[in-house]
GUZA-735413 format. One record per residue (C-alpha): x, y, z. Coordinates in steps of 0.25 Angstrom, whole numbers, plus 5000, padded with zeros to 4 digits. Layout:
BEGIN
XYZ
...
# end
This chain:
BEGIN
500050005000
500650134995
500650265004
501050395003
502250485009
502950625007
504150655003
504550815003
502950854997
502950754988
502150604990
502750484988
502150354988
502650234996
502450104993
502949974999
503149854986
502149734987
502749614990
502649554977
503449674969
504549674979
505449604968
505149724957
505049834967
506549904969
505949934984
504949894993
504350044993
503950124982
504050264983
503350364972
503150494970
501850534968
502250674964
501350744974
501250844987
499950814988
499650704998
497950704992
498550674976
499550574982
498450494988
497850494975
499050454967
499450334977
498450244972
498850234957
500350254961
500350134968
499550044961
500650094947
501850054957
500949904958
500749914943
502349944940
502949824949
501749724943
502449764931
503749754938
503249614943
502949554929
504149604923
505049534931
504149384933
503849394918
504949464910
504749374897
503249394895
502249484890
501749534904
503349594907
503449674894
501949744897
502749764911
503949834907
503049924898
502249974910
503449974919
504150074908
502750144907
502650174922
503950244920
503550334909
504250244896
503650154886
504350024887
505349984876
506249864874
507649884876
507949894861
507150034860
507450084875
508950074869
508750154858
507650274865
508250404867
509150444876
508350504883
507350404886
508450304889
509050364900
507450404905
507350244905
508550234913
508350324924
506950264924
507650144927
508550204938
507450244946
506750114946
507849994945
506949874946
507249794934
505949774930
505949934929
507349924921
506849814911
505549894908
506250034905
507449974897
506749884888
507149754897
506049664892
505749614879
504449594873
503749464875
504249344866
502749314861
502849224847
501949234836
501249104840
500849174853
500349304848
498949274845
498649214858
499349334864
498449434857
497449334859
497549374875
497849514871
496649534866
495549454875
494949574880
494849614866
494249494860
493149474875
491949454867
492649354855
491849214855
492749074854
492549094840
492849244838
494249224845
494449114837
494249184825
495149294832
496149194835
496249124821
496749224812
497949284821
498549144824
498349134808
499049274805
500249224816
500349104810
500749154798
501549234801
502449124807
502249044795
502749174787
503949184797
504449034795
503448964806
504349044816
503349084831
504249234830
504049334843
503049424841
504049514842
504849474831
503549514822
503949614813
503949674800
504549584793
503749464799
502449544794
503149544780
503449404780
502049364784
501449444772
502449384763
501949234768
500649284766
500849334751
501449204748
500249134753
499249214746
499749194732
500049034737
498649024739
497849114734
497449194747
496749304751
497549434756
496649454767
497049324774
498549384776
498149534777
497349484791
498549394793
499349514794
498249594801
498149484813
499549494815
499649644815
498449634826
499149544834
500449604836
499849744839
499049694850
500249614855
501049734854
499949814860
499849724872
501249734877
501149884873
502349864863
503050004861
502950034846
502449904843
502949834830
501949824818
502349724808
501249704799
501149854797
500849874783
500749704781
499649694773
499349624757
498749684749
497749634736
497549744726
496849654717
495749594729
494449684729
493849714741
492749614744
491449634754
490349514757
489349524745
487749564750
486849464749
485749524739
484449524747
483749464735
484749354738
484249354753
482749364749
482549264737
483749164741
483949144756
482549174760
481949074751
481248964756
482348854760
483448934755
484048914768
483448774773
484548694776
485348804784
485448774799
484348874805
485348974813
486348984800
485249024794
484549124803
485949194805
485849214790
484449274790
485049364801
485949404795
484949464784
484249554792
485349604803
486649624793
487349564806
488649504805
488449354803
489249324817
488549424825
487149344823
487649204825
488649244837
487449304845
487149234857
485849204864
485149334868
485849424856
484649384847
483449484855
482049424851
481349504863
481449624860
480549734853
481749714840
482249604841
483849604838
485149534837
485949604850
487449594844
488549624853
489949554859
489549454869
490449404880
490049264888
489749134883
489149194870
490449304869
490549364854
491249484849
490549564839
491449624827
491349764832
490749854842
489749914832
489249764830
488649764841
487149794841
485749754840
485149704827
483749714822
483049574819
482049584807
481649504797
482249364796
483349404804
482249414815
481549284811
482949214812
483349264825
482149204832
482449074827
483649114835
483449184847
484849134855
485749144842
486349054834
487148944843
487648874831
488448974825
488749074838
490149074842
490649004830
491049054815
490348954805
489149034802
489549084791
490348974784
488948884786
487948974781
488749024770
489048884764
487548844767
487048974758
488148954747
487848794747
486348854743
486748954734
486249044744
487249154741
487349244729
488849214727
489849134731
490449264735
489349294745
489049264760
488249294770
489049404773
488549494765
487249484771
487849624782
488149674768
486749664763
486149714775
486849824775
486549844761
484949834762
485149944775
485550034765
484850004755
483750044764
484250194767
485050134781
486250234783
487650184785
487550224798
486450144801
486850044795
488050024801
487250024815
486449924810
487449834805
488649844817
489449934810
490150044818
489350184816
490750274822
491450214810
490350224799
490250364804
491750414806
491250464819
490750454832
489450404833
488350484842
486950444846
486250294849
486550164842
485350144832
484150084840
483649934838
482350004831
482950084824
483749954819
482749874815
481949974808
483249984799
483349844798
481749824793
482149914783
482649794777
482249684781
481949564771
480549504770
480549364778
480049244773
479149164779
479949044783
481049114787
480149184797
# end
């Protein structure tokens, strides 16, 4: 427990060393400045200035149990930080300014502990994490981050960063290199792999260009986390190009298609109830196939004056994330996106959780001749949602509320006012609602 004495008019704190930091500690009382006459103000400042002498000898503490690991080198940054310097390795310090060296120095001469030396003069290295660790690493980074992600989602967050480092070590000679030794020239070679592999087989440049985006991603949170000074970027500028590939979007599904094809009579007999209700959903909502066969039981609300989908990111047992903040809202039910949802008041259990949705229904459709092209999914039913609002007089902005989309950004500016109300919603969405047909009722 820290007290308080004076020395000449000035307060000083005093402080007798826990136990446990004894073997950090140069003495077994502190004595700091508080850098006031003012016996009221130091009583205020005591609190905060012992709990940072606790913080700076926990700090203390890990550096010298742990000196190898990730833990000591975020330590010897806040140790240098507590004394007014950004921690840099040996290397750097070594080639500061004069000025700044012998700043560091006397730092050091005013507080010898070891732990203090090592953190002012570079002393530890960064941890020796390979590349077969990283995603796992980033993996814990970013758990607050990723709360909401189901089993699935995290697998589908997982799979493509182990892919991108797993190339890269192929493009390095199968060698698990320190992250650390990740540089420029690393990035180059895995571009190179990829162009090889490309014109071998006859890829799409997308595939490598998310490679490259993945690894980018991961090392700037890693280097984040360990609050890396001037933090390497590798695969600045890594990137391949196609000046030939045109930019492609989901083709829309003509309503006529909808009305004549899909809503025929046993047009979609065969297809397993909830694949198919999903897909009449989806017509009348424009939602995102995921965030209809993802909702849990209660996000379908049948008792209410407009019954709605309640889309949102959900942690527990039935834990989703949505793809955005703007995603989540409360969509109108009409038509037979209405009729399909009380077929279905507690979700779609074969589907939630899991990402074979749209593989099935797509292969069921197209093994029908159930879709215009071979070039079209059931992806382009957002797209031709969007388009009937439109076509109906729907501003963008409204639009965009209606469909997740962010408002701010459709703008460029801040957004005032309420969200758009739940009746206001559906009397967009009856705008365009399509006729249902009586066995789909």
């Amino acid at each position: 427990m820290a007290g308080l004495i004076k020395r000449g008019k000035t307060w000083y704190l005093r402080m007798r060393v826990p136990k446990r930091f004894l073997e950090v500690a140069e003495h077994k009382t502190v004595h700091r400045s508080l850098k006031t006459d003012s016996e009221r103000r130091a009583r205020e400042l005591l609190p905060a200035v012992e709990a940072n002498i606790i913080a700076d000898f926990e700090q203390m503490l890990v550096l010298k149990l742990r000196p190898e690991d990730a833990d000591a080198y975020r330590a010897a940054q806040k140790i240098a930080q507590a004394r007014g310097f950004t921690y840099s390795p040996v290397t750097k310090v070594s080639e500061a300014p004069l000025d700044e060296i012998l700043e560091r120095v006397e730092a050091v001469s005013a507080d010898s502990a070891m732990e203090v030396t090592k953190a002012l003069l570079g002393g530890v290295q960064e941890p020796a994490l390979r590349l077969s660790a990283l995603v796992g690493e980033v993996e814990r980074i970013a758990a607050h981050e990723n709360r909401f992600k189901s089993e699935n989602q995290m697998r589908l967050w997982r799979n493509p960063r182990k892919r991108a480092a797993a190339n890269l070590m192929a493009a390095l000679g199968g060698k698990d290199v320190l992250v650390s030794e990740i540089d420029h020239a690393a990035a180059l070679k895995h571009k190179v792999w990829w162009q090889r592999k490309i014109a071998a087989e006859s890829l799409s440049i997308e595939s490598a260009n998310k490679d490259f985006a993945n690894m980018a991603g991961m090392l700037r949170r890693y280097y984040e986390d360990i609050a890396q000074p001037d933090p390497p970027e590798p695969y600045h500028r890594v990137s391949l190009k196609d000046r030939h590939k045109k930019e492609s979007r989901k083709l829309e599904i003509p309503v006529e298609w909808i009305t004549e094809r899909w809503f025929a009579p046993t047009a979609l007999d065969g297809i397993n109830l909830e694949a198919r209700d999903i897909l009449l959903i989806s017509i009348e909502t424009g939602c995102r196939q995921s965030e209809i066969y993802d909702l849990p039981p209660g996000a379908i609300v049948l008792d209410h004056p407009i019954p709605h989908l309640r889309i949102g990111f959900e942690s527990g047992e039935y834990r989703r994330e949505i793809k955005n903040a703007p995603s989540g809202r409360r969509v109108p039910l009409v038509g037979v996106a209405l009729a399909a949802a009380r077929r279905h008041p507690d979700g779609f259990p074969r589907y939630r959780g899991t990402s074979g949705y749209s593989a099935n229904i797509n292969g069921r459709l197209r093994s029908r001749k159930l879709l215009p092209t071979p070039d079209h999914t059931i992806g382009g039913l957002r797209h031709t949602w969007e388009s009937r609002l439109k076509k109906a007089g729907i501003s963008q902005e409204d639009r965009g509320e209606m469909m997740g989309h962010s408002v701010k950004a459709i703008r460029d500016r801040e957004v005032y006012g309420d969200e758009m109300t739940l009746q206001e919603k559906v009397r967009l969405a009856n705008l365009v609602v399509l006729p249902v047909p009586t066995h789909l009722e």
